[in-house]
C-alpha positions in Angstrom: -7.9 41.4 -41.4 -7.4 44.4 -39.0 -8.1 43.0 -35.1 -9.4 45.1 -32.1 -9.1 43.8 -28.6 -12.6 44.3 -26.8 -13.0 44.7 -22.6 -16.7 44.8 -21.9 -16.2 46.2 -18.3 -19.1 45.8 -16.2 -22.6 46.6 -15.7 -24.1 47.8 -18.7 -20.2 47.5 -20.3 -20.7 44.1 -21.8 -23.8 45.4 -24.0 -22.2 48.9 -25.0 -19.0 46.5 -26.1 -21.7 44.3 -28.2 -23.2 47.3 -30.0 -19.6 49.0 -30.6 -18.4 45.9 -32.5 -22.4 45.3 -34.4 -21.8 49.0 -35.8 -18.0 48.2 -36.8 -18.9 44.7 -38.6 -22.5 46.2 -40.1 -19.7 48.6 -41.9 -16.5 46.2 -42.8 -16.0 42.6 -42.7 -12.2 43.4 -42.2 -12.2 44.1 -38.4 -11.9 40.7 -36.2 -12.3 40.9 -32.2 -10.7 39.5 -29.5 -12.4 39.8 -25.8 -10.7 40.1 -22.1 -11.6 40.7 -18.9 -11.2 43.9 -16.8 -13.3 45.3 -13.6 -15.1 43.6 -11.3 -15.9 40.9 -13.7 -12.1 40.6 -14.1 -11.9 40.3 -10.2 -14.8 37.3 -10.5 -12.7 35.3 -12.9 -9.1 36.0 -11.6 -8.9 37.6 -8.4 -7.6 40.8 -10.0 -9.2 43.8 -11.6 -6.9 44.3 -14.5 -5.8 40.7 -14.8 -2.3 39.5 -16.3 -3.6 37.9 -18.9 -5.6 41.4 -20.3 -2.3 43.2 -19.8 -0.1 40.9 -21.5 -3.1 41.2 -24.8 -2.7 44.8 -24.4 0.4 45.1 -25.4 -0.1 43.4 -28.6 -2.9 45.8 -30.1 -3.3 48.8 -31.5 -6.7 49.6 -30.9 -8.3 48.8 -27.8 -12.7 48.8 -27.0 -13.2 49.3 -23.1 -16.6 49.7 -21.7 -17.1 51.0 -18.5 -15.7 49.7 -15.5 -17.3 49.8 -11.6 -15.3 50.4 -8.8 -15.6 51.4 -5.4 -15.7 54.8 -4.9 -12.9 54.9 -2.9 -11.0 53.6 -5.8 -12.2 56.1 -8.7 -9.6 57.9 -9.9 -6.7 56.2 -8.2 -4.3 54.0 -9.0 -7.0 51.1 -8.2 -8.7 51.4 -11.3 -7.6 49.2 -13.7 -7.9 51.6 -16.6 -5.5 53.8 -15.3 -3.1 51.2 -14.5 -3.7 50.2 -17.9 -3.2 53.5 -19.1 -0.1 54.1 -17.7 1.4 50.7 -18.9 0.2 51.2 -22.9 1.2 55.0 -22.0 -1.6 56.8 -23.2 -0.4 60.3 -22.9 -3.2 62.4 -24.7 -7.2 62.3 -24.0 -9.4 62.9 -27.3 -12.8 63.4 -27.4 -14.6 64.5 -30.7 -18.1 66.5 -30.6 -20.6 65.9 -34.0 -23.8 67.9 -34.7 -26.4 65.4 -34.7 -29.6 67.3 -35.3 -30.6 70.9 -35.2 -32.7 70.7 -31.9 -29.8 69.7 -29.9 -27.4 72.2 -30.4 -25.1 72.7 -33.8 -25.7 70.0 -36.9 -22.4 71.2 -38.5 -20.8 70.9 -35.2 -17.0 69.1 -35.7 -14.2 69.5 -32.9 -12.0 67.8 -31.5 -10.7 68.4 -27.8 -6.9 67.9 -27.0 -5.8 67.1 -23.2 -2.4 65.3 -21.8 -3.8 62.6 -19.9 -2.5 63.1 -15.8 -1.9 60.1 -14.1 -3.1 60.0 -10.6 -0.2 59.9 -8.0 2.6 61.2 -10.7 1.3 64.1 -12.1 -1.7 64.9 -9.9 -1.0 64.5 -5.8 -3.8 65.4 -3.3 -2.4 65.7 0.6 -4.9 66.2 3.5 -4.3 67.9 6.3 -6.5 68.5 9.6 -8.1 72.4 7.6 -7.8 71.4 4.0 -6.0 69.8 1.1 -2.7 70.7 -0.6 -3.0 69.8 -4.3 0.1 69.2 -6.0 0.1 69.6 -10.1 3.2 68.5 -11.8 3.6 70.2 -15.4 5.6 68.8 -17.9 7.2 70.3 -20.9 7.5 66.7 -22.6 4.3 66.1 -21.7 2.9 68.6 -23.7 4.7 68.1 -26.8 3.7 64.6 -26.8 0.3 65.9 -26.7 0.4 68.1 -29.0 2.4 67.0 -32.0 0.3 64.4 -32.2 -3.1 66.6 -32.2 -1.2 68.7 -34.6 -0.5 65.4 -37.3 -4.1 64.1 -36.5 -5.6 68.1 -37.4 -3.3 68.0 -40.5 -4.7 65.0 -41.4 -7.9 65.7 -41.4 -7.5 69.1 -43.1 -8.6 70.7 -39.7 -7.4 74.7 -40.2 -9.1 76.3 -37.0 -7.6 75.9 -33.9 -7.8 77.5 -30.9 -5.0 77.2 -27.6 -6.8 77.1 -23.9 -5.0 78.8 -21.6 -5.7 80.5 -17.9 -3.0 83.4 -17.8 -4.0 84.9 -15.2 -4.7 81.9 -12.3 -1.2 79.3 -13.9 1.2 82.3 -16.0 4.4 80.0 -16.0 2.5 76.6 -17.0 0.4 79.1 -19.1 3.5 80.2 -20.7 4.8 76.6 -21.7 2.0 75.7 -22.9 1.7 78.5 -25.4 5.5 78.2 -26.5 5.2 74.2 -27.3 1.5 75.4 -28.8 3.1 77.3 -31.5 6.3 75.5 -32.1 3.3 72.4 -32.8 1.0 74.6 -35.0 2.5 76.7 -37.0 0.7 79.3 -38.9 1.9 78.3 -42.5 -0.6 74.8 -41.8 -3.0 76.8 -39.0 -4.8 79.1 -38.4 -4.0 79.4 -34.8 -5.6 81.4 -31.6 -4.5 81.6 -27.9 -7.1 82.2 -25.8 -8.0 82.4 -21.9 -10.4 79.9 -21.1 -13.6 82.4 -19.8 -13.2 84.1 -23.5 -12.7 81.2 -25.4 -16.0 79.8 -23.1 -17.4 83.0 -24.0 -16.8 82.3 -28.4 -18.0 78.9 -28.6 -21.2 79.1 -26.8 -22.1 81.3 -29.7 -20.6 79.6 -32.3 -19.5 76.2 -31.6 -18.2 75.6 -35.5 -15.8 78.7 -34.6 -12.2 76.0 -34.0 -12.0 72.5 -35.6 -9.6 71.5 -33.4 -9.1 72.8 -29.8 -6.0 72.1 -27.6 -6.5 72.6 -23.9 -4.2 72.3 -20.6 -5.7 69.7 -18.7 -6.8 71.3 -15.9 -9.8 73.0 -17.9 -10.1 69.7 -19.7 -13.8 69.0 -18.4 -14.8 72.3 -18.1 -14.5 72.8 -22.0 -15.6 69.0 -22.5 -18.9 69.6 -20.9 -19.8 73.1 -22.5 -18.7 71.1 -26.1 -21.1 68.0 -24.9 -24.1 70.4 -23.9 -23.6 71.9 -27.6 -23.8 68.4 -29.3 -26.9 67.9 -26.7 -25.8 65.4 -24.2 -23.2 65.4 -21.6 -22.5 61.4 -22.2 -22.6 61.0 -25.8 -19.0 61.3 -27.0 -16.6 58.6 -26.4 -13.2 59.4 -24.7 -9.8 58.4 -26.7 -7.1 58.4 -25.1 -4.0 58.0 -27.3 -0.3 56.6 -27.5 2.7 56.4 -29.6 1.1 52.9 -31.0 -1.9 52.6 -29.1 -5.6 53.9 -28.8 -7.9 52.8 -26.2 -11.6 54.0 -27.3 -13.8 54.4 -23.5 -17.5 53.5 -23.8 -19.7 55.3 -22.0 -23.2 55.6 -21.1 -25.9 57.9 -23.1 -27.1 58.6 -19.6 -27.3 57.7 -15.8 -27.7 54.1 -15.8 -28.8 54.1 -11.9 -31.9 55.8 -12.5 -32.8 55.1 -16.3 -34.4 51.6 -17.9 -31.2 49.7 -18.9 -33.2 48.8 -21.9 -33.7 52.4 -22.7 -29.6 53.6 -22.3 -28.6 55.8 -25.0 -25.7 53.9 -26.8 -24.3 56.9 -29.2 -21.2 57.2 -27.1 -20.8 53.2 -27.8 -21.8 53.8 -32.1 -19.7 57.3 -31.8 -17.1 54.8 -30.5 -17.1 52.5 -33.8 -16.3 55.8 -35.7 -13.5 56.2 -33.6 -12.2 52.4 -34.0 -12.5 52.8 -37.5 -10.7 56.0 -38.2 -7.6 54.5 -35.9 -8.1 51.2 -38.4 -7.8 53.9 -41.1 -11.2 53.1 -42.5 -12.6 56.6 -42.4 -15.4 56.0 -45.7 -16.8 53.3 -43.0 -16.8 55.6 -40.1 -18.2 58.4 -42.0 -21.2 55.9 -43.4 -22.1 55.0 -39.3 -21.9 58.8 -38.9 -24.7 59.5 -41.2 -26.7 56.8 -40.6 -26.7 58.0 -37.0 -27.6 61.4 -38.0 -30.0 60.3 -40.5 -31.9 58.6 -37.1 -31.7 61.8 -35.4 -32.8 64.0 -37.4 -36.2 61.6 -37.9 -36.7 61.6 -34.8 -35.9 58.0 -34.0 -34.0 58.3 -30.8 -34.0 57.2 -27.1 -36.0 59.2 -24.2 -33.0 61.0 -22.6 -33.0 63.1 -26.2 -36.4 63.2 -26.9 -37.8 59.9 -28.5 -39.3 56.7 -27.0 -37.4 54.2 -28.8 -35.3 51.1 -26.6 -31.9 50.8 -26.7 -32.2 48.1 -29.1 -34.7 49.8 -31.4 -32.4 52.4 -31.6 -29.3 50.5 -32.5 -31.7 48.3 -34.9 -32.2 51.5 -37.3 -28.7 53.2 -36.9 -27.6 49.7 -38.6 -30.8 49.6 -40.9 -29.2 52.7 -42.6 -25.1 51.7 -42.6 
C-alpha cells in the first residue's frame, strides 16, 4: 500500500482535495491517504498556518496533495505562506507543470509538454527593496540551482521517451545568467538522448503558438516561467487547468488549483481538471503510470463529448462533471 499525505487548504481546497483522491482510488485500491491541516484552517485549529504537526508528516512522505491555501494579500508570495515555508523545508527545487490536449476546440488534442523552472524562494533568491522613486529587484542566479533543475527534467524526459526539447533563454536582456543556463542545459541534455534547441524566449513564443506539439519537454529560466506557462495553458484552453509540481530529491508536492475564479463563479460549478490532472500526477510519482493514463482518457473522452463545466463551454456542475470523468476510469 503506497500512502499520500493530503492538505485540503481552504476555501474551495478541501473539495478539490476530495475529488483528487476519488479519481486516485476510482483507479487503484493501492493508494491510502493521510490528511493535515495548512492555511487558515491550520491557523483555526492551532494558531499557526503551517502547523508543527503538518511539518513534522511532511517529512515522512513522498508525495504530497495541497489544495489551495488563502492568505492575506500582504502575505502572498512571502515567507508567510505556509507553502513556501513548506517548500523550502522539503526543498522543492524545481516547478513542473504538464499541458495535455483535451479536445480539438480548445487548442491542440495531441498537445504533451512539460515546463521546467527552479523554484525561487522569496527572500533568498528573489529580494524586492523599495525606495521613495521605485524598487530595486535583486535576482540571485545559481549555478547549482540549475543543475538540480535540470538533471532531474533531463531523467524524468528520458523516462518518458521525451526526444524534443527546447532551452528558454533571454540573451539579449540576462547574457551571463543566459550563458549558465545554456552551458548546464547542454552538459544535462545531451544530443546522443536529445534532440536539443536553445532558443530566446520571443522566438521560441513565436514556434509554439503555431505548433504547440513542436518540444515535448521545455526547460525555462525562471524568470520567463509564467510567461511560457500561460501561452502553454491558453493552448490546452484554460489558464487554471494544469496542476503545479514542484519537485525534490525525495519529494513531490502536487498544488491544486482552481478551473477558474472562484470569487465570481458558482462554487458548485468550479472546474476541477487541475484537481483530476493532479491524480495523474500523484500517480505517475507512485509510479502507476497505466492508472494515470486511464483518468487521462476518461477525462478526454468527457471532453470531447462535450460533457464539461461552463468556463469551457458546457453546463454541467462540478459534481456532474467529476461523476462522468469517474463513470469512464
Amino acid at each position: 500500500m503506497k500512502r499520500v499525505l493530503v492538505l485540503p487548504g481552504d476555501g474551495q481546497g478541501p473539495a478539490l482535495a476530495d475529488i483528487a483522491c476519488r479519481i486516485i482510488s476510482e483507479a487503484t485500491d493501492q493508494v491510502e491517504f493521510v490528511e493535515s491541516p495548512i492555511g487558515r484552517s491550520g491557523y483555526e485549529l492551532t494558531g499557526l498556518n503551517l502547523p508543527h504537526e503538518t511539518m513534522d508528516l511532511a517529512d515522512e512522505f513522498d508525495t504530497i496533495i495541497c489544495g489551495p491555501v488563502q492568505l492575506d494579500e500582504k502575505d502572498r508570495g512571502t515567507s508567510r505562506d505556509p507553502l513556501h515555508t513548506l517548500k523550502t523545508q522539503l526543498d522543492l527545487f524545481a516547478t513542473i507543470r504538464n499541458y495535455v490536449g483535451l479536445s480539438p476546440d480548445l487548442g491542440c488534442p495531441d498537445m504533451r509538454v512539460s515546463l521546467w523552472c527552479c523554484n525561487s524562494v522569496p527572500g533568498r533568491d528573489i529580494v524586492e527593496e523599495s525606495h521613495l522613486e521605485g524598487v530595486d529587484l535583486i535576482k540571485y542566479v545559481r549555478n547549482s540551482s540549475y543543475r538540480r533543475m535540470m538533471e532531474r527534467a533531463s531523467s524524468e524526459a528520458a523516462t518518458r521517451d521525451s526526444k524534443k526539447v527546447a532551452c528558454v533563454v533571454n540573451d539579449e536582456m540576462f547574457p551571463e545568467s543566459s550563458r549558465m543556463f545554456r552551458e548546464v542545459f547542454e552538459e544535462c541534455f545531451t544530443p546522443d538522448r536529445f534532440d536539443t534547441t536553445v532558443v530566446d524566449a520571443d522566438c521560441w513564443a513565436s514556434w509554439v503558438i503555431r505548433r504547440p506539439d513542436l518540444f515535448d519537454t521545455v526547460v525555462c529560466v525562471d524568470l520567463y516561467g509564467p510567461m511560457a506557462g500561460g501561452i502553454l495553458s491558453g493552448l490546452m484552453g484554460g489558464s487554471r487547468l494544469s496542476p503545479y509540481v514542484y519537485a525534490g530529491d525525495e519529494t513531490s508536492l502536487i498544488e491544486l488549483i482552481h478551473g477558474n475564479d472562484h470569487a465570481t463563479v458558482d462554487p458548485s460549478r468550479l472546474n476541477p481538471t487541475s484537481a483530476i490532472l493532479g491524480a495523474c500526477m500523484t500517480l505517475l510519482d507512485l509510479d502507476m503510470p497505466e492508472e494515470c493514463e486511464r483518468i487521462y482518457r476518461a477525462l478526454r473522452d468527457c471532453y470531447g463529448d462535450g460533457e464539461r463545466t461552463p468556463d469551457v463551454g458546457g453546463s454541467m456542475t462540478t459534481s456532474e462533471f467529476v461523476d462522468a470523468v469517474v463513470s469512464r476510469i
